[in-house]
C-alpha positions as CSV (number, residue, x, y, z in Angstrom):
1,X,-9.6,1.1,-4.6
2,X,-11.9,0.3,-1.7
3,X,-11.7,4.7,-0.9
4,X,-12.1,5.4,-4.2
5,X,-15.2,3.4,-4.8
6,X,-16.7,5.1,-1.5
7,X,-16.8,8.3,-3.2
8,X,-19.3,7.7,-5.9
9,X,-22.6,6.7,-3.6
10,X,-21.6,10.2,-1.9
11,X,-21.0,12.4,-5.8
12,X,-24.6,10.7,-7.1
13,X,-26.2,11.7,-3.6
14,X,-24.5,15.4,-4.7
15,X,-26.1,14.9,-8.1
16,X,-29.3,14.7,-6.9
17,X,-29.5,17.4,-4.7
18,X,-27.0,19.7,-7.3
19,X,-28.4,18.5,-11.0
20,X,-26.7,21.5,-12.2
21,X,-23.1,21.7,-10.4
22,X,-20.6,20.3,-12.9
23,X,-18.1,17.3,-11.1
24,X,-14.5,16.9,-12.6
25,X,-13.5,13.8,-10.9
26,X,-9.8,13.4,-10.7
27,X,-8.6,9.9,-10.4
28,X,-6.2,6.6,-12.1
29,X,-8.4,5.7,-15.2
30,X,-8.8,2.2,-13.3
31,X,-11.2,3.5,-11.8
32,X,-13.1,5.5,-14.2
33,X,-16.4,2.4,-14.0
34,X,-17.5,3.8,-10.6
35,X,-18.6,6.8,-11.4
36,X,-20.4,6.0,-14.5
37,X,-23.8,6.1,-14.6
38,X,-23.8,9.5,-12.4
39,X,-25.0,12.2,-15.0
40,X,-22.9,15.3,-15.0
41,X,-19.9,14.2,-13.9
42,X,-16.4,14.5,-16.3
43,X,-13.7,11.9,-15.2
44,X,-10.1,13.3,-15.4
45,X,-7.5,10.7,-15.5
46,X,-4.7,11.3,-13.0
47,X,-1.1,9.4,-14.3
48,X,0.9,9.7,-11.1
49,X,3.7,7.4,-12.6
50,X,3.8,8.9,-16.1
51,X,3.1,12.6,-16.7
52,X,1.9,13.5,-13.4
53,X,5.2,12.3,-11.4
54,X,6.6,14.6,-8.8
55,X,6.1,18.3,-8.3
56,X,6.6,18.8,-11.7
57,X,4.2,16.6,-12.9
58,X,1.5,17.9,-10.6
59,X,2.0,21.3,-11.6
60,X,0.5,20.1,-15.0
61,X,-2.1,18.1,-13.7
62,X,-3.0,21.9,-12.0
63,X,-3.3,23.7,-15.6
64,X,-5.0,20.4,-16.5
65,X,-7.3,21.3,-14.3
66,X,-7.3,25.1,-14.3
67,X,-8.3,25.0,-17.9
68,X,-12.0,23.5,-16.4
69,X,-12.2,27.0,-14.5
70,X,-13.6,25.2,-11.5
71,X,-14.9,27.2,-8.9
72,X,-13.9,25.1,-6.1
73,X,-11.8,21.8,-5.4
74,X,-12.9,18.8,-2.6
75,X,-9.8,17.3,-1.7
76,X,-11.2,13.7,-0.9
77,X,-8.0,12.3,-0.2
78,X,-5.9,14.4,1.9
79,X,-2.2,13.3,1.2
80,X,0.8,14.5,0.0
81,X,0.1,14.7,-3.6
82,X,-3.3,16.0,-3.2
83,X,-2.3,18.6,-0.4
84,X,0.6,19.9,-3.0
85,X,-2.4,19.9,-5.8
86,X,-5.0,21.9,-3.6
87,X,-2.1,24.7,-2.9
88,X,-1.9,25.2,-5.9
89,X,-5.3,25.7,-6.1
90,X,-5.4,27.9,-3.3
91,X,-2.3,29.9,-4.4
92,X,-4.5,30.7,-7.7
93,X,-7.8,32.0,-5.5
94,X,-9.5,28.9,-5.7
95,X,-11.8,27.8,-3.2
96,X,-10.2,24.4,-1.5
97,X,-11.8,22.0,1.1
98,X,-10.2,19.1,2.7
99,X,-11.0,15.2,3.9
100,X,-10.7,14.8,7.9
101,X,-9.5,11.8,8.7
102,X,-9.6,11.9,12.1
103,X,-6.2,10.1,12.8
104,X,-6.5,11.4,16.6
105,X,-10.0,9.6,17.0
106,X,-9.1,6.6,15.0
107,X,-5.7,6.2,17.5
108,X,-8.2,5.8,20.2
109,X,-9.8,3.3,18.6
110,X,-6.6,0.9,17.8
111,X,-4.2,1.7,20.8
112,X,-3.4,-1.0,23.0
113,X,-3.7,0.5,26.3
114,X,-7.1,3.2,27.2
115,X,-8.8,1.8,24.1
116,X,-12.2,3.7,23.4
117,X,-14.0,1.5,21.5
118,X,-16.9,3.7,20.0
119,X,-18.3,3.8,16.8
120,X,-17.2,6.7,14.0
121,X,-18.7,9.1,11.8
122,X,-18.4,7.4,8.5
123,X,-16.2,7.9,5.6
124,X,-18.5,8.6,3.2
125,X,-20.1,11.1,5.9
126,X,-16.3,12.4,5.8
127,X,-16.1,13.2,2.3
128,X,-19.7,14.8,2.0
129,X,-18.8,16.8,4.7
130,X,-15.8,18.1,2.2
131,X,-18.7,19.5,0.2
132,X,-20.6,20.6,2.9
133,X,-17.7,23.2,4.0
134,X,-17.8,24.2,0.6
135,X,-21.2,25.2,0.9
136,X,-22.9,22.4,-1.0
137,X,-25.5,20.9,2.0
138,X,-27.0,17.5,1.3
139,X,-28.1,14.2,3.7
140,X,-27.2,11.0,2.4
141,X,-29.4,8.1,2.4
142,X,-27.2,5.6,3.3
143,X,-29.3,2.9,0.8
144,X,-28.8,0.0,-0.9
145,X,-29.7,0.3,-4.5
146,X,-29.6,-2.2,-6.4
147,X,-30.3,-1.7,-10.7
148,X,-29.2,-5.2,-11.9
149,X,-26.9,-4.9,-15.4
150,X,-27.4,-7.0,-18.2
151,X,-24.4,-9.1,-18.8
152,X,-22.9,-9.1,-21.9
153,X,-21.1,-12.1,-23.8
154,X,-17.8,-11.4,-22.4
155,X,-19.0,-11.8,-19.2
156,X,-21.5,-14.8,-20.2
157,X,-18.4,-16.5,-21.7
158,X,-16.5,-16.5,-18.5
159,X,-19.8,-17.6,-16.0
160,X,-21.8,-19.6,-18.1
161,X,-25.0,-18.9,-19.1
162,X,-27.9,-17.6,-16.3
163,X,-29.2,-20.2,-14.2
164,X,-31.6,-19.9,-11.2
165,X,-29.3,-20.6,-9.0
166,X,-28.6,-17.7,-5.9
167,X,-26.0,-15.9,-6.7
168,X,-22.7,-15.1,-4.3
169,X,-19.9,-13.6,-4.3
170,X,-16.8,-14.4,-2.4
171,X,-13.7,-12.1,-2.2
172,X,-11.7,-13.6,0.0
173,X,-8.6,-11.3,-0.4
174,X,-7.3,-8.1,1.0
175,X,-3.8,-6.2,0.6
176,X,-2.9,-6.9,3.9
177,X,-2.9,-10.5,5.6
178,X,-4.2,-9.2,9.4
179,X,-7.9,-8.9,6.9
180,X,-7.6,-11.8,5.5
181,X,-9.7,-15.0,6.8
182,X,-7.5,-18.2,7.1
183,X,-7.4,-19.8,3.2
184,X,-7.9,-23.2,4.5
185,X,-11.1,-22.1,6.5
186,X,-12.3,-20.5,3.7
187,X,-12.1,-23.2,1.5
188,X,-14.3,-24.7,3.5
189,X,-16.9,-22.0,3.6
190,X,-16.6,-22.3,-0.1
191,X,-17.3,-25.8,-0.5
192,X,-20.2,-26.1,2.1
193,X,-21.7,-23.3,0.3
194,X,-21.2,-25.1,-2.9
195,X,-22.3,-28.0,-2.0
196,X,-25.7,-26.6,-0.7
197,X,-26.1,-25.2,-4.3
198,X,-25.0,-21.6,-4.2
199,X,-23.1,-20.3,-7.5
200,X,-20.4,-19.1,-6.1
201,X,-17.9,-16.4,-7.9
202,X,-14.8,-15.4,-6.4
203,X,-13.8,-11.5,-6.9
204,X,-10.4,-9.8,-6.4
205,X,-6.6,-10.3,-6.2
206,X,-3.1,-10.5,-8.1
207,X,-1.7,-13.5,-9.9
208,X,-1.0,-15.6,-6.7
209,X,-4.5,-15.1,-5.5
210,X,-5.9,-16.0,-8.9
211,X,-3.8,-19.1,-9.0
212,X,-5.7,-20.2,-5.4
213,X,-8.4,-19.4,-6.6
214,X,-8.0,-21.7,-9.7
215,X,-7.3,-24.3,-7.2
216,X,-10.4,-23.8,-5.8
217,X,-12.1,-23.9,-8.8
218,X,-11.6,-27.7,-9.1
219,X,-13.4,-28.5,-5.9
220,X,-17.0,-28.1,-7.7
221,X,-18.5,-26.6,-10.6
222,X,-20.4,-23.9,-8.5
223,X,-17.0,-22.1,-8.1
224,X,-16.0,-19.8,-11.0
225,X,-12.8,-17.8,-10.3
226,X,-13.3,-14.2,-12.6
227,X,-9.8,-13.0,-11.4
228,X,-7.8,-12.1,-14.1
229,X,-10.9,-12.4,-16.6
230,X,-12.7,-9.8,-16.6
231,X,-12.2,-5.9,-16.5
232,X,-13.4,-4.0,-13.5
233,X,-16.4,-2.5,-15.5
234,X,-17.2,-6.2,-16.3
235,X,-16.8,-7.3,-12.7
236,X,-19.4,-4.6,-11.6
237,X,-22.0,-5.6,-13.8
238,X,-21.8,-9.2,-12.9
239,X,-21.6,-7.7,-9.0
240,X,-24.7,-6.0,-9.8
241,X,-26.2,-9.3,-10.0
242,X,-25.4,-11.0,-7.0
243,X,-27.4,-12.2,-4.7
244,X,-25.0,-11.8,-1.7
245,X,-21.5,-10.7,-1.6
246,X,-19.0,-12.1,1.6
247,X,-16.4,-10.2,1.5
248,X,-13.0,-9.0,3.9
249,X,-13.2,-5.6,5.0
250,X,-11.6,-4.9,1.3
251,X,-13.2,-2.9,-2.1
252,X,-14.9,-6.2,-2.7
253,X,-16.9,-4.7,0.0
254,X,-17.3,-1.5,-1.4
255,X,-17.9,-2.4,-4.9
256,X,-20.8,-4.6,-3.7
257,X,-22.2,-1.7,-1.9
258,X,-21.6,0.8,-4.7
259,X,-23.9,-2.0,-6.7
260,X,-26.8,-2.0,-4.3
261,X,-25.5,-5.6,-3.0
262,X,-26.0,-6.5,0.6
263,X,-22.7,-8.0,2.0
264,X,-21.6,-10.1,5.0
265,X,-18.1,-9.0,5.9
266,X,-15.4,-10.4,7.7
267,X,-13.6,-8.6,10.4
268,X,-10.5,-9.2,11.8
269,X,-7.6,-6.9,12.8
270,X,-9.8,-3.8,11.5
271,X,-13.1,-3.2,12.8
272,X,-16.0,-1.3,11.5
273,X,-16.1,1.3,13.8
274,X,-13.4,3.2,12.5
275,X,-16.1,4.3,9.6
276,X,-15.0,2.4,6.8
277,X,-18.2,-0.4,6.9
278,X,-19.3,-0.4,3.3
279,X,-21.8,2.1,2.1
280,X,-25.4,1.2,3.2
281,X,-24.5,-1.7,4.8
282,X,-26.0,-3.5,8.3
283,X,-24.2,-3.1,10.8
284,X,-25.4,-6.8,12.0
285,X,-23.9,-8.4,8.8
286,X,-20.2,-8.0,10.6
287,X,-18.9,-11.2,11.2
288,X,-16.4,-10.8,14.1
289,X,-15.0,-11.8,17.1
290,X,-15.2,-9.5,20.7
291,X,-11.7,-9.2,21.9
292,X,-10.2,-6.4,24.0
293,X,-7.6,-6.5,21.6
294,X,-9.8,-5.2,18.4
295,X,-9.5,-3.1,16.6
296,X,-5.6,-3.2,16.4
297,X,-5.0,-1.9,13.3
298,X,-7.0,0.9,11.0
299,X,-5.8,-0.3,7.7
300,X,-4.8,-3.9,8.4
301,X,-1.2,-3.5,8.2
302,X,0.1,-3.9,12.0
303,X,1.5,-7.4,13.2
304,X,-0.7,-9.5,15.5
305,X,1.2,-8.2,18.7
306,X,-0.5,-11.1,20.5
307,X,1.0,-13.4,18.0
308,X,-1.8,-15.7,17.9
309,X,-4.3,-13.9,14.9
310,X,-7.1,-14.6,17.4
311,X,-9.8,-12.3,15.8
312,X,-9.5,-14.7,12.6
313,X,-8.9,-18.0,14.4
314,X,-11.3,-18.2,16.6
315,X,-14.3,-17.2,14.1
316,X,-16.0,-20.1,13.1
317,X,-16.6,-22.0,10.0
318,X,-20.1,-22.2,11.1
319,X,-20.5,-18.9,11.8
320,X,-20.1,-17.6,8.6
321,X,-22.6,-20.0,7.2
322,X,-25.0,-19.5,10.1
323,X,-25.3,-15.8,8.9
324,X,-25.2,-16.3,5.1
325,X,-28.0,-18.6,5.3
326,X,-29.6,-16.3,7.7
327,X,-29.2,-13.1,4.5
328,X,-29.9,-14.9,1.9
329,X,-32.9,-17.2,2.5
Protein backbone atom coordinates (compact mmCIF):
# COMPACT_ATOMS: atom_id res chain seq x y z
CA UNK A 1 0.00 0.00 0.00
CA UNK A 2 2.80 2.17 1.32
CA UNK A 3 4.40 1.86 -2.94
CA UNK A 4 1.30 2.46 -4.24
CA UNK A 5 0.46 5.59 -2.38
CA UNK A 6 4.04 6.96 -3.41
CA UNK A 7 2.97 7.08 -6.92
CA UNK A 8 0.39 9.70 -6.78
CA UNK A 9 2.57 12.92 -5.38
CA UNK A 10 4.88 11.80 -8.55
CA UNK A 11 1.42 11.31 -11.41
CA UNK A 12 0.01 15.04 -9.99
CA UNK A 13 3.68 16.47 -10.32
CA UNK A 14 3.16 14.70 -14.15
CA UNK A 15 -0.20 16.48 -14.30
CA UNK A 16 1.13 19.63 -13.89
CA UNK A 17 3.74 19.77 -16.18
CA UNK A 18 1.47 17.35 -18.87
CA UNK A 19 -2.24 18.88 -18.37
CA UNK A 20 -3.00 17.19 -21.50
CA UNK A 21 -1.39 13.54 -21.43
CA UNK A 22 -4.17 11.17 -20.41
CA UNK A 23 -3.11 8.62 -17.13
CA UNK A 24 -4.77 5.11 -17.00
CA UNK A 25 -3.74 4.09 -13.68
CA UNK A 26 -3.78 0.33 -13.22
CA UNK A 27 -4.21 -0.77 -9.73
CA UNK A 28 -6.54 -3.11 -6.78
CA UNK A 29 -9.66 -0.79 -6.46
CA UNK A 30 -8.42 -0.37 -2.71
CA UNK A 31 -6.56 1.97 -3.69
CA UNK A 32 -8.45 3.93 -6.10
CA UNK A 33 -8.65 7.23 -3.05
CA UNK A 34 -5.07 8.12 -3.80
CA UNK A 35 -5.25 9.26 -6.84
CA UNK A 36 -8.31 11.21 -6.67
CA UNK A 37 -8.29 14.59 -6.83
CA UNK A 38 -5.52 14.47 -9.72
CA UNK A 39 -7.52 15.74 -12.84
CA UNK A 40 -7.05 13.58 -15.89
CA UNK A 41 -6.29 10.59 -14.65
CA UNK A 42 -8.80 7.15 -15.31
CA UNK A 43 -8.25 4.50 -12.54
CA UNK A 44 -8.42 0.83 -13.97
CA UNK A 45 -9.09 -1.69 -11.47
CA UNK A 46 -6.66 -4.62 -11.58
CA UNK A 47 -8.46 -8.08 -9.88
CA UNK A 48 -5.31 -10.26 -9.67
CA UNK A 49 -7.36 -12.97 -7.58
CA UNK A 50 -10.56 -12.91 -9.71
CA UNK A 51 -10.43 -12.24 -13.51
CA UNK A 52 -7.00 -11.16 -13.81
CA UNK A 53 -5.39 -14.57 -12.24
CA UNK A 54 -2.50 -16.14 -14.01
CA UNK A 55 -1.27 -15.65 -17.52
CA UNK A 56 -4.53 -16.01 -18.67
CA UNK A 57 -5.99 -13.52 -16.71
CA UNK A 58 -3.42 -11.03 -17.64
CA UNK A 59 -3.77 -11.48 -21.16
CA UNK A 60 -7.24 -9.85 -20.59
CA UNK A 61 -6.21 -7.25 -18.35
CA UNK A 62 -3.89 -6.43 -21.82
CA UNK A 63 -7.02 -5.99 -24.17
CA UNK A 64 -8.46 -4.24 -21.18
CA UNK A 65 -5.98 -2.04 -21.68
CA UNK A 66 -5.35 -2.08 -25.34
CA UNK A 67 -8.83 -0.93 -25.95
CA UNK A 68 -7.42 2.69 -24.23
CA UNK A 69 -4.95 2.77 -27.30
CA UNK A 70 -2.28 4.07 -24.94
CA UNK A 71 0.70 5.23 -26.46
CA UNK A 72 3.06 4.07 -23.94
CA UNK A 73 3.06 1.99 -20.55
CA UNK A 74 5.25 3.03 -17.10
CA UNK A 75 5.81 -0.09 -15.42
CA UNK A 76 5.96 1.32 -11.76
CA UNK A 77 6.22 -1.87 -10.23
CA UNK A 78 8.59 -4.14 -11.94
CA UNK A 79 7.58 -7.77 -10.92
CA UNK A 80 6.45 -10.75 -12.33
CA UNK A 81 2.99 -9.91 -13.24
CA UNK A 82 3.77 -6.48 -14.38
CA UNK A 83 6.87 -7.66 -16.46
CA UNK A 84 4.49 -10.42 -18.16
CA UNK A 85 1.90 -7.30 -18.73
CA UNK A 86 4.53 -4.83 -20.27
CA UNK A 87 5.58 -7.78 -22.92
CA UNK A 88 2.67 -7.91 -23.98
CA UNK A 89 2.76 -4.45 -24.50
CA UNK A 90 5.84 -4.50 -26.11
CA UNK A 91 5.02 -7.60 -28.33
CA UNK A 92 1.99 -5.30 -29.66
CA UNK A 93 4.55 -2.13 -30.63
CA UNK A 94 3.92 -0.34 -27.62
CA UNK A 95 6.26 1.90 -26.08
CA UNK A 96 7.31 0.25 -22.42
CA UNK A 97 9.47 1.72 -19.55
CA UNK A 98 10.38 0.05 -16.43
CA UNK A 99 10.99 0.88 -12.40
CA UNK A 100 14.81 0.43 -11.25
CA UNK A 101 14.96 -0.85 -8.14
CA UNK A 102 18.36 -0.81 -7.61
CA UNK A 103 18.53 -4.27 -5.74
CA UNK A 104 22.56 -4.16 -6.35
CA UNK A 105 22.78 -0.69 -4.52
CA UNK A 106 20.22 -1.44 -1.87
CA UNK A 107 22.46 -4.97 -1.08
CA UNK A 108 25.11 -2.57 -0.21
CA UNK A 109 23.21 -0.83 1.99
CA UNK A 110 21.88 -4.04 4.19
CA UNK A 111 24.80 -6.49 4.00
CA UNK A 112 26.48 -7.44 7.00
CA UNK A 113 30.02 -7.26 6.11
CA UNK A 114 31.55 -3.98 3.60
CA UNK A 115 28.31 -2.12 4.48
CA UNK A 116 28.09 1.35 2.47
CA UNK A 117 25.97 3.22 4.27
CA UNK A 118 24.93 6.20 1.83
CA UNK A 119 21.95 7.76 1.11
CA UNK A 120 19.61 6.73 -2.23
CA UNK A 121 17.98 8.29 -5.01
CA UNK A 122 14.41 8.17 -3.86
CA UNK A 123 11.53 6.05 -4.94
CA UNK A 124 9.46 8.47 -6.06
CA UNK A 125 12.58 9.89 -8.02
CA UNK A 126 12.52 6.15 -9.28
CA UNK A 127 9.25 6.09 -10.67
CA UNK A 128 9.38 9.65 -12.38
CA UNK A 129 12.39 8.62 -13.83
CA UNK A 130 10.05 5.74 -15.52
CA UNK A 131 8.48 8.72 -17.26
CA UNK A 132 11.41 10.48 -17.93
CA UNK A 133 12.79 7.46 -20.30
CA UNK A 134 9.64 7.68 -21.85
CA UNK A 135 10.26 11.07 -22.77
CA UNK A 136 8.01 12.91 -20.33
CA UNK A 137 10.76 15.41 -18.32
CA UNK A 138 9.55 16.94 -15.18
CA UNK A 139 11.40 17.98 -11.44
CA UNK A 140 9.47 17.14 -8.55
CA UNK A 141 9.06 19.37 -5.76
CA UNK A 142 9.41 17.23 -3.13
CA UNK A 143 6.53 19.45 -0.90
CA UNK A 144 4.38 19.03 1.64
CA UNK A 145 0.92 20.13 0.71
CA UNK A 146 -1.45 20.15 2.83
CA UNK A 147 -5.57 20.97 1.53
CA UNK A 148 -7.43 19.97 4.74
CA UNK A 149 -10.85 17.85 3.92
CA UNK A 150 -13.99 18.52 5.48
CA UNK A 151 -15.06 15.53 7.46
CA UNK A 152 -18.19 14.20 6.82
CA UNK A 153 -20.72 12.50 9.45
CA UNK A 154 -19.34 9.14 9.05
CA UNK A 155 -16.22 10.27 10.04
CA UNK A 156 -17.66 12.77 12.80
CA UNK A 157 -19.56 9.81 14.22
CA UNK A 158 -16.45 7.76 14.77
CA UNK A 159 -14.12 10.90 16.30
CA UNK A 160 -16.44 13.05 17.87
CA UNK A 161 -17.08 16.33 17.02
CA UNK A 162 -13.95 19.07 16.20
CA UNK A 163 -12.32 20.28 19.16
CA UNK A 164 -9.20 22.54 19.42
CA UNK A 165 -7.29 20.11 20.49
CA UNK A 166 -3.81 19.26 18.18
CA UNK A 167 -4.35 16.70 16.28
CA UNK A 168 -1.98 13.31 15.97
CA UNK A 169 -1.88 10.49 14.47
CA UNK A 170 -0.33 7.25 15.59
CA UNK A 171 0.18 4.19 13.39
CA UNK A 172 2.02 2.04 15.25
CA UNK A 173 1.89 -1.03 12.91
CA UNK A 174 3.71 -2.44 10.07
CA UNK A 175 3.54 -5.94 8.07
CA UNK A 176 6.60 -6.95 9.43
CA UNK A 177 7.65 -7.04 13.20
CA UNK A 178 11.65 -5.91 12.65
CA UNK A 179 9.44 -2.10 11.84
CA UNK A 180 7.53 -2.33 14.52
CA UNK A 181 8.28 -0.26 17.81
CA UNK A 182 7.89 -2.36 21.08
CA UNK A 183 3.78 -2.25 21.91
CA UNK A 184 4.50 -1.81 25.49
CA UNK A 185 6.78 1.29 24.80
CA UNK A 186 4.43 2.57 22.73
CA UNK A 187 1.69 2.49 25.00
CA UNK A 188 3.54 4.66 26.83
CA UNK A 189 4.24 7.18 24.17
CA UNK A 190 0.58 7.06 23.77
CA UNK A 191 -0.44 7.86 27.17
CA UNK A 192 2.22 10.63 27.94
CA UNK A 193 1.03 12.16 24.86
CA UNK A 194 -2.53 11.83 26.05
CA UNK A 195 -2.08 12.94 29.01
CA UNK A 196 -0.38 16.29 27.91
CA UNK A 197 -3.70 16.82 25.85
CA UNK A 198 -2.96 15.68 22.36
CA UNK A 199 -6.07 13.85 20.43
CA UNK A 200 -4.63 11.12 19.51
CA UNK A 201 -5.98 8.69 16.56
CA UNK A 202 -4.46 5.53 15.83
CA UNK A 203 -4.32 4.43 11.91
CA UNK A 204 -3.72 1.07 10.34
CA UNK A 205 -3.81 -2.77 10.91
CA UNK A 206 -5.85 -6.18 10.80
CA UNK A 207 -8.17 -7.50 13.39
CA UNK A 208 -5.46 -8.31 16.08
CA UNK A 209 -4.00 -4.87 15.79
CA UNK A 210 -7.50 -3.24 16.00
CA UNK A 211 -8.20 -5.33 19.09
CA UNK A 212 -4.77 -3.65 20.75
CA UNK A 213 -5.73 -0.84 19.81
CA UNK A 214 -9.16 -1.06 21.45
CA UNK A 215 -7.23 -1.89 24.47
CA UNK A 216 -5.57 1.11 24.23
CA UNK A 217 -8.54 3.00 23.76
CA UNK A 218 -9.48 2.57 27.52
CA UNK A 219 -6.40 4.23 28.89
CA UNK A 220 -7.93 7.86 28.08
CA UNK A 221 -10.44 9.49 26.07
CA UNK A 222 -7.82 11.23 23.80
CA UNK A 223 -7.31 7.81 22.17
CA UNK A 224 -9.75 6.97 19.39
CA UNK A 225 -8.83 3.73 17.52
CA UNK A 226 -10.39 4.25 13.59
CA UNK A 227 -9.18 0.65 12.61
CA UNK A 228 -11.81 -1.22 11.21
CA UNK A 229 -14.18 1.98 11.10
CA UNK A 230 -13.59 3.82 8.56
CA UNK A 231 -12.87 3.20 4.72
CA UNK A 232 -9.50 4.28 3.40
CA UNK A 233 -11.05 7.31 1.49
CA UNK A 234 -12.43 8.28 5.06
CA UNK A 235 -9.10 7.69 6.76
CA UNK A 236 -7.41 10.23 4.27
CA UNK A 237 -9.72 12.93 4.90
CA UNK A 238 -9.43 12.72 8.58
CA UNK A 239 -5.38 12.33 7.80
CA UNK A 240 -5.72 15.38 5.95
CA UNK A 241 -6.45 16.95 9.20
CA UNK A 242 -3.84 16.03 11.40
CA UNK A 243 -1.68 17.91 12.97
CA UNK A 244 1.30 15.44 13.10
CA UNK A 245 1.43 11.86 12.05
CA UNK A 246 4.13 9.27 14.06
CA UNK A 247 4.26 6.68 12.13
CA UNK A 248 6.72 3.16 11.41
CA UNK A 249 8.40 3.28 8.26
CA UNK A 250 4.79 1.87 6.94
CA UNK A 251 1.90 3.54 4.35
CA UNK A 252 0.82 5.29 7.47
CA UNK A 253 3.84 7.15 6.53
CA UNK A 254 3.03 7.56 3.05
CA UNK A 255 -0.52 8.32 3.34
CA UNK A 256 0.39 11.28 5.67
CA UNK A 257 2.78 12.49 3.17
CA UNK A 258 0.36 12.01 0.17
CA UNK A 259 -1.92 14.46 2.59
CA UNK A 260 0.59 17.20 2.99
CA UNK A 261 1.09 15.92 6.81
CA UNK A 262 4.51 16.27 8.33
CA UNK A 263 5.44 12.87 10.07
CA UNK A 264 7.99 11.74 12.66
CA UNK A 265 8.91 8.10 11.80
CA UNK A 266 10.31 5.42 13.45
CA UNK A 267 13.20 3.48 12.15
CA UNK A 268 14.35 0.34 13.06
CA UNK A 269 15.52 -2.66 10.94
CA UNK A 270 14.94 -0.49 7.68
CA UNK A 271 16.49 2.80 7.34
CA UNK A 272 15.65 5.75 5.21
CA UNK A 273 18.45 5.66 3.04
CA UNK A 274 17.38 3.04 0.99
CA UNK A 275 14.82 5.85 -0.68
CA UNK A 276 11.66 4.90 0.73
CA UNK A 277 11.44 8.06 3.52
CA UNK A 278 7.99 9.40 2.82
CA UNK A 279 7.30 11.88 0.17
CA UNK A 280 8.39 15.45 1.23
CA UNK A 281 9.40 14.49 4.36
CA UNK A 282 12.62 15.88 6.72
CA UNK A 283 15.08 13.98 6.84
CA UNK A 284 15.63 15.11 10.66
CA UNK A 285 12.09 13.83 11.65
CA UNK A 286 13.83 10.03 11.61
CA UNK A 287 13.71 8.71 14.91
CA UNK A 288 16.54 6.13 14.99
CA UNK A 289 19.26 4.55 16.55
CA UNK A 290 23.25 4.62 14.90
CA UNK A 291 24.25 1.03 14.89
CA UNK A 292 26.84 -0.58 12.47
CA UNK A 293 24.33 -3.11 12.15
CA UNK A 294 21.49 -0.77 10.35
CA UNK A 295 20.12 -1.02 7.90
CA UNK A 296 19.66 -4.84 7.95
CA UNK A 297 16.89 -5.31 6.12
CA UNK A 298 15.19 -3.32 2.96
CA UNK A 299 11.66 -4.37 3.54
CA UNK A 300 11.68 -5.30 7.23
CA UNK A 301 11.31 -8.88 6.82
CA UNK A 302 14.91 -10.41 7.94
CA UNK A 303 15.41 -11.73 11.56
CA UNK A 304 17.41 -9.70 14.04
CA UNK A 305 20.69 -11.72 13.30
CA UNK A 306 22.09 -10.04 16.57
CA UNK A 307 19.08 -11.43 18.30
CA UNK A 308 18.73 -8.58 20.56
CA UNK A 309 16.22 -5.98 18.29
CA UNK A 310 18.69 -3.31 19.34
CA UNK A 311 17.67 -0.58 16.81
CA UNK A 312 14.06 -0.66 18.56
CA UNK A 313 15.23 -1.31 22.23
CA UNK A 314 17.49 0.99 22.78
CA UNK A 315 15.33 4.04 21.28
CA UNK A 316 13.92 5.82 23.96
CA UNK A 317 10.56 6.64 25.34
CA UNK A 318 11.78 10.07 25.68
CA UNK A 319 13.02 10.41 22.55
CA UNK A 320 10.11 10.11 20.73
CA UNK A 321 8.39 12.68 22.81
CA UNK A 322 11.49 14.96 22.83
CA UNK A 323 10.93 15.30 18.92
CA UNK A 324 7.13 15.38 18.76
CA UNK A 325 7.04 18.15 21.06
CA UNK A 326 9.88 19.64 19.28
CA UNK A 327 7.32 19.37 15.52
CA UNK A 328 4.49 20.18 16.86
CA UNK A 329 4.79 23.14 19.13
Amino acid sequence: MGDVAMTAPVLREFKEKYPETELIVVSRALFAPFYEGISGIKFHPIEPKGKHQGLFGLYTLFKELKAYQPDALADLHYNLRSRILTTFFRLSGISVAHLDKARSEKNELIRQKNKVLRPLKHMTERYADVFRELGFVFQLKNKLLKQPEKLEEQILSVIGPKNEKKWIGISPFAQHAQKVYPLDKMEQVLVQLADAGYQLFIFGGGTGEQQIAEKWTKLSSNIISIIGKLKLKEELALISNLDLMLSMDSAGMHMASLKGIPVLSIWGATHPFTGFLGYGQNLNNCVQVDLSCRPCSVYGNKICYRGDFACMHQLSIETILKKIADNIS
